[in-house]
Backbone bond lengths (Angstrom), bond angles and torsions (degrees), N, CA, C in turn:
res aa  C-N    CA-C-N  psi(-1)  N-CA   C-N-CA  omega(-1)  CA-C   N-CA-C  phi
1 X - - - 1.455 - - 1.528 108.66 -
2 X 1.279 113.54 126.54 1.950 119.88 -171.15 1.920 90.83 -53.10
3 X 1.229 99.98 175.54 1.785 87.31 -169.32 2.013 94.74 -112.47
4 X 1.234 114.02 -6.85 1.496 104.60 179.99 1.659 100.57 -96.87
5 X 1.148 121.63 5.67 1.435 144.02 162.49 1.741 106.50 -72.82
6 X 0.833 101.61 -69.54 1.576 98.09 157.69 1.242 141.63 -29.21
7 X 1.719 109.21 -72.61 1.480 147.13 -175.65 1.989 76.58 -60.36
8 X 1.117 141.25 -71.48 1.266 125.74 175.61 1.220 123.86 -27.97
9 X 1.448 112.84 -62.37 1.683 131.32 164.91 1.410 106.59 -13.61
10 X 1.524 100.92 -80.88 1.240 119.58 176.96 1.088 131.20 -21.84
11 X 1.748 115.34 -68.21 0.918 132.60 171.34 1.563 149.49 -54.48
12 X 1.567 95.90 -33.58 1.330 137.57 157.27 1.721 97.18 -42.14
13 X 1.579 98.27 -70.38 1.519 99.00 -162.20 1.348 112.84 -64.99
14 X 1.014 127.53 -14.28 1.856 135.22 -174.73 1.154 87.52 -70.34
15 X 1.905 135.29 -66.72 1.205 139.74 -129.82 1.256 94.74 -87.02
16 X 2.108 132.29 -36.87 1.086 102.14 -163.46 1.803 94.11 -68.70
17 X 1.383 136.86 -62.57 0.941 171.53 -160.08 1.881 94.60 -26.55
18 X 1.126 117.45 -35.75 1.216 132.05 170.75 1.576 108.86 -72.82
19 X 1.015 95.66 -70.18 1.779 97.85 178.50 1.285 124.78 -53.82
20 X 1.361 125.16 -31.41 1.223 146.59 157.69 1.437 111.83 -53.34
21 X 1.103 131.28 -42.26 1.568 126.67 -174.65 1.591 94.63 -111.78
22 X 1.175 129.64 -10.99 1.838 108.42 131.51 0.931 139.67 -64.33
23 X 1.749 118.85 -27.99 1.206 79.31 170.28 1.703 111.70 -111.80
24 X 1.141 117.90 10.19 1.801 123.49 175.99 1.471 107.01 -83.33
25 X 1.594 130.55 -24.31 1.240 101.49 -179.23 2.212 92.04 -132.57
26 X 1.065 118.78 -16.65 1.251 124.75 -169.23 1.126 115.73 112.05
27 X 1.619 136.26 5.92 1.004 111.04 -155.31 1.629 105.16 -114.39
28 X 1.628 110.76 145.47 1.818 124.51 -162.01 1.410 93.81 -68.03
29 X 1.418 115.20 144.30 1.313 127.67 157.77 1.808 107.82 -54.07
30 X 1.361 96.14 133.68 2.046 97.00 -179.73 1.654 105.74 -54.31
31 X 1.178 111.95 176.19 1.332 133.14 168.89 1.265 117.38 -138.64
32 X 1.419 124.18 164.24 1.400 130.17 147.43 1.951 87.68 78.94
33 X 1.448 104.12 -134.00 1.227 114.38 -167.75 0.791 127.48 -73.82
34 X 1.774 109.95 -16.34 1.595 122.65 172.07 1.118 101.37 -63.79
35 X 1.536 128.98 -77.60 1.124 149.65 153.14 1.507 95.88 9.90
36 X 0.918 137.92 -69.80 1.356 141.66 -148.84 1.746 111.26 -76.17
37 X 1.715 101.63 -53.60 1.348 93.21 156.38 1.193 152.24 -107.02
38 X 1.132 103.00 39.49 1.640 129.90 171.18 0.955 96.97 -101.85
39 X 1.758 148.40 -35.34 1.273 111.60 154.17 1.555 124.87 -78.48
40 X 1.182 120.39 -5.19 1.641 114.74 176.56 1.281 90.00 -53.54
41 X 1.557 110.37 -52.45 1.604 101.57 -162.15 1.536 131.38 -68.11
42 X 1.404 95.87 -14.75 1.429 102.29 168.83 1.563 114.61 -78.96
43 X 1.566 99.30 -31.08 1.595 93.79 -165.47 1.576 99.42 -76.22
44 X 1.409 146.70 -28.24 1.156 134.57 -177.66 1.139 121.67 -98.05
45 X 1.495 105.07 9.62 1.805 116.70 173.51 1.548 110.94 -89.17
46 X 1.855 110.20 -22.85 1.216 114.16 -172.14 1.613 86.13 -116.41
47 X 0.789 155.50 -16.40 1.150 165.75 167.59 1.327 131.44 70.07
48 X 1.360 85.81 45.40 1.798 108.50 166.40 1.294 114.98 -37.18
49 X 1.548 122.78 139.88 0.861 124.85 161.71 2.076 139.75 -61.86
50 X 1.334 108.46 142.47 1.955 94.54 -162.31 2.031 96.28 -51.96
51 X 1.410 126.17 -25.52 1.327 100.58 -146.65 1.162 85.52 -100.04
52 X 1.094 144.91 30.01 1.609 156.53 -175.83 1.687 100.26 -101.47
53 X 1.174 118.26 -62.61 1.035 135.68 -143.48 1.364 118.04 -58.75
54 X 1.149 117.06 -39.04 1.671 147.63 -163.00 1.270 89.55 -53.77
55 X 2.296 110.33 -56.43 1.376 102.30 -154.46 1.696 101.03 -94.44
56 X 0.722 122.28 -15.95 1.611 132.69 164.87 1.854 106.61 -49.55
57 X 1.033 111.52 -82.77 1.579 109.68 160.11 1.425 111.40 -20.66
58 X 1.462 114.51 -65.87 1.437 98.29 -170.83 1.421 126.79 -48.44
59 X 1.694 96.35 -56.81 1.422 109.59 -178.52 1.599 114.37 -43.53
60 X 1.436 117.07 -52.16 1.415 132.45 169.04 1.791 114.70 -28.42
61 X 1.888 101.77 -58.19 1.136 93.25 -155.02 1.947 97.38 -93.27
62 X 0.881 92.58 -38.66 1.916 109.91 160.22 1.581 109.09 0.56
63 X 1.551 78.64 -76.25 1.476 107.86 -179.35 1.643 131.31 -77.32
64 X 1.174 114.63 -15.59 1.293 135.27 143.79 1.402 132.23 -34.68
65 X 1.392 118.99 -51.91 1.626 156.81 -113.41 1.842 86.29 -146.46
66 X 0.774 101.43 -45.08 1.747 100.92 179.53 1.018 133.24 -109.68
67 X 1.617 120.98 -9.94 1.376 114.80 179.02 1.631 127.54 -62.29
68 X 1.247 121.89 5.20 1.165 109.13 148.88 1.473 136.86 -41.94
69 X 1.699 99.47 -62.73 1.547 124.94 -165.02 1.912 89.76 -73.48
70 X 1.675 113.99 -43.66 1.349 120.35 -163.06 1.766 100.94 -63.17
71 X 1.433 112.94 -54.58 1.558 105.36 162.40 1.436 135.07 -29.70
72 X 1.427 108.21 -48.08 1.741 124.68 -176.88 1.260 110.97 -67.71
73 X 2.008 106.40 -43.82 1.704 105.98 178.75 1.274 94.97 -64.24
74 X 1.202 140.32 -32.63 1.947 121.14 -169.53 1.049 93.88 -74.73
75 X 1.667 129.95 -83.09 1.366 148.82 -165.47 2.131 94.05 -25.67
76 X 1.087 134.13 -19.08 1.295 130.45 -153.49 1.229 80.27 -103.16
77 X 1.695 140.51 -67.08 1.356 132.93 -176.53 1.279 142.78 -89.74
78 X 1.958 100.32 -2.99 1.480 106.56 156.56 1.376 128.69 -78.69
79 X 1.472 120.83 106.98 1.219 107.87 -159.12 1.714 119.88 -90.26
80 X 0.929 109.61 120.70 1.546 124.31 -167.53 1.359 108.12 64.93
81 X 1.466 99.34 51.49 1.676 109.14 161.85 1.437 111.80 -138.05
82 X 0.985 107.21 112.90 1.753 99.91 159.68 1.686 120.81 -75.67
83 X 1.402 121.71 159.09 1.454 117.34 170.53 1.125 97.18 -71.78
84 X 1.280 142.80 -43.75 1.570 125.97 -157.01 1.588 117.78 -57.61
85 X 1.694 99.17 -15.22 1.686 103.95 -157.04 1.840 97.90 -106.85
86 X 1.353 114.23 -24.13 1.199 116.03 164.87 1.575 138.42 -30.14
87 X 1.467 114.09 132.20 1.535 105.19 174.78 1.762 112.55 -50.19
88 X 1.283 135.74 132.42 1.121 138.31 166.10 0.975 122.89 -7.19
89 X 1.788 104.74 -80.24 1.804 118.47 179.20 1.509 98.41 -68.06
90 X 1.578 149.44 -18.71 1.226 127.45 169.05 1.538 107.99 -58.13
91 X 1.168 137.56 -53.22 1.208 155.06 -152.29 1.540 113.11 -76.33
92 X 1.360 128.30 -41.83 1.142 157.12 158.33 1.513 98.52 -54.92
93 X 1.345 124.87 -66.67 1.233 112.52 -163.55 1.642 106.29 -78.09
94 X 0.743 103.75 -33.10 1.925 98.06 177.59 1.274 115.05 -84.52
95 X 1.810 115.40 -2.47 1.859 91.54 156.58 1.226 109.97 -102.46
96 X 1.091 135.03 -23.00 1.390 141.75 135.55 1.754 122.99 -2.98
97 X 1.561 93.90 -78.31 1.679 89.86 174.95 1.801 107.43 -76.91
98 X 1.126 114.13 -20.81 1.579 113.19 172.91 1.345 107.81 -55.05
99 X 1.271 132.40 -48.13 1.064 149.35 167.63 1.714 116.95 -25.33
100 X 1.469 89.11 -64.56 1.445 116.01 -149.83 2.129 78.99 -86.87
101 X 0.908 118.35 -62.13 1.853 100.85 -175.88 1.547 102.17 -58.11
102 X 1.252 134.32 -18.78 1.339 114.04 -176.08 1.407 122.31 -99.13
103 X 1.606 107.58 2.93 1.433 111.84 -172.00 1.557 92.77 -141.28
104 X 1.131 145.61 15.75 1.455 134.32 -171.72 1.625 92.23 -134.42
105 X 1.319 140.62 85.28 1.167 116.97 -169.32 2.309 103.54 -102.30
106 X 1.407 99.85 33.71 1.668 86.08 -164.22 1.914 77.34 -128.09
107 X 1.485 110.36 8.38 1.734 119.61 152.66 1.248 114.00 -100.27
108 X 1.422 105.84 122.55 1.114 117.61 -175.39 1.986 105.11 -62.28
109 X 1.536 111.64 141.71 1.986 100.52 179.21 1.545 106.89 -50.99
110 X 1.614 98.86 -49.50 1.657 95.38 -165.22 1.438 112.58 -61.58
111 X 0.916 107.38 -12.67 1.944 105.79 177.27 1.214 119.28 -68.85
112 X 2.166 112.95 -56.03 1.265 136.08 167.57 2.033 104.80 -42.68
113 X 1.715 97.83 -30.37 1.579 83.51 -163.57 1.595 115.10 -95.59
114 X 1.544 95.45 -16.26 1.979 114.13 -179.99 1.850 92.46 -74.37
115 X 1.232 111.69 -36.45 1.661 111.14 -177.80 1.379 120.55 -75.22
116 X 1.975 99.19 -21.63 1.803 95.83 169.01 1.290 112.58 -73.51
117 X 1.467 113.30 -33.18 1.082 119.62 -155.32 1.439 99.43 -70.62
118 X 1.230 124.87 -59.36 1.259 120.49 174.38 1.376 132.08 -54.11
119 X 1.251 137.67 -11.22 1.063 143.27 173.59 1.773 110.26 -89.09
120 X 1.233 97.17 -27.10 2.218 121.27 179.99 1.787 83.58 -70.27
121 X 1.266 127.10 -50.07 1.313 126.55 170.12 1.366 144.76 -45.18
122 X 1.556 113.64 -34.93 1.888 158.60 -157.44 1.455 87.16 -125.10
123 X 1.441 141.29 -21.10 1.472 108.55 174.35 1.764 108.38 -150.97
124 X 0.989 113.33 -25.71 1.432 105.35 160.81 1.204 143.36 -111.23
125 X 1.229 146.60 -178.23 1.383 151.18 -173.39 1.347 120.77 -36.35
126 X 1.461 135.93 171.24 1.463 147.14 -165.71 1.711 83.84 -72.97
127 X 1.274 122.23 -62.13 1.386 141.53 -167.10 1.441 101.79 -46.07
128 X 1.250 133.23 -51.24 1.337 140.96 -133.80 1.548 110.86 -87.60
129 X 1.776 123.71 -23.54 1.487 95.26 167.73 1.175 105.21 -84.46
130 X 1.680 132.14 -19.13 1.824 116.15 -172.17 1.344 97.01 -64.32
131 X 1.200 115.48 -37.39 2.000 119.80 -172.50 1.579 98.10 -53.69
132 X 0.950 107.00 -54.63 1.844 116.98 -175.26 1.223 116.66 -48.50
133 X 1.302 108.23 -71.97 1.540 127.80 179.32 1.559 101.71 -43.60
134 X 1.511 117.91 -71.73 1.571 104.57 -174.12 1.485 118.63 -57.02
135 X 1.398 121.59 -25.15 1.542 95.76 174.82 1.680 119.11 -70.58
136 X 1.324 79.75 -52.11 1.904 83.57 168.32 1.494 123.05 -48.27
137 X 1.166 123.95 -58.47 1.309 122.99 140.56 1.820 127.95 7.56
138 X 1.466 110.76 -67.88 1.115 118.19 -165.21 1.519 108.87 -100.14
139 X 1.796 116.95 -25.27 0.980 136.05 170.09 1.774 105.25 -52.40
140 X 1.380 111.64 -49.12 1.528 138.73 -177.10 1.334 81.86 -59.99
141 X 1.336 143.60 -100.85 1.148 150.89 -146.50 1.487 123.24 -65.22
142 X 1.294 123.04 3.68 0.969 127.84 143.74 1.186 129.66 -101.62
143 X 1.313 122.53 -25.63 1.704 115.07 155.01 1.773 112.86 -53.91
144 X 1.203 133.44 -36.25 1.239 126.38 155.56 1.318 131.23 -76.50
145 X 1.169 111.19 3.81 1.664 102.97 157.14 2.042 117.11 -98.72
């Protein structure tokens, strides 16, 4: 398994795991130092590797820190979808790779988007990489125009 394939894995699972216990019991994803070791604890519970981790964190907290703006870029090209109404891991994974094309620019998009896709594959529905792919897709294609 490529190892930033992973560090995605990872990350993925923090973010749904957060969103999920926002919205089932109310409670905010940590910050700051919490933040920090709540993923140690994830990363040595699943037992990610240390040189993994760095970029896993980022993506994690990245995406944390931005999902405002990261919501609006979907909400702008999902059409007659809101994020709020989204399957979990759909939602997670597309601010995630939104994330990662709008702040990683020495990753190539199509990589960020062959890696959503595959992970939309490894954890959600039959539906969920075409769902993926086209937002990213258009998300992609408007950062190049």
């Amino acid at each position: 398994m490529k190892s930033r394939h992973r560090a995605r894995e990872a990350a993925l699972q923090i973010l749904y795991r957060y969103d999920l216990s926002l919205h089932s019991t109310g409670t905010k994803p940590p910050s700051g130092t919490a933040l920090a070791e709540d993923m140690v604890r994830h990363f040595e519970h699943f037992q990610v590797i240390p040189d993994l981790r760095p970029f896993s964190a980022e993506l994690v907290a990245g995406t944390l820190m931005n999902q405002e703006s990261l919501d609006e870029a979907i909400e702008k090209h999902a059409v007659n979808w809101k994020v709020s109404r989204m399957a979990f891991i759909d939602r997670c994974l597309l601010r995630m790779a939104t994330y990662e094309m709008k702040n990683f620019p020495d990753t190539p998009p199509s990589v960020v988007m062959d890696e959503a896709i595959e992970l939309a594959k490894q954890f959600g529905t039959a539906e969920t990489p075409s769902f993926v792919n086209g937002i990213l897709d258009a998300i992609q294609q408007e950062k190049l125009a």
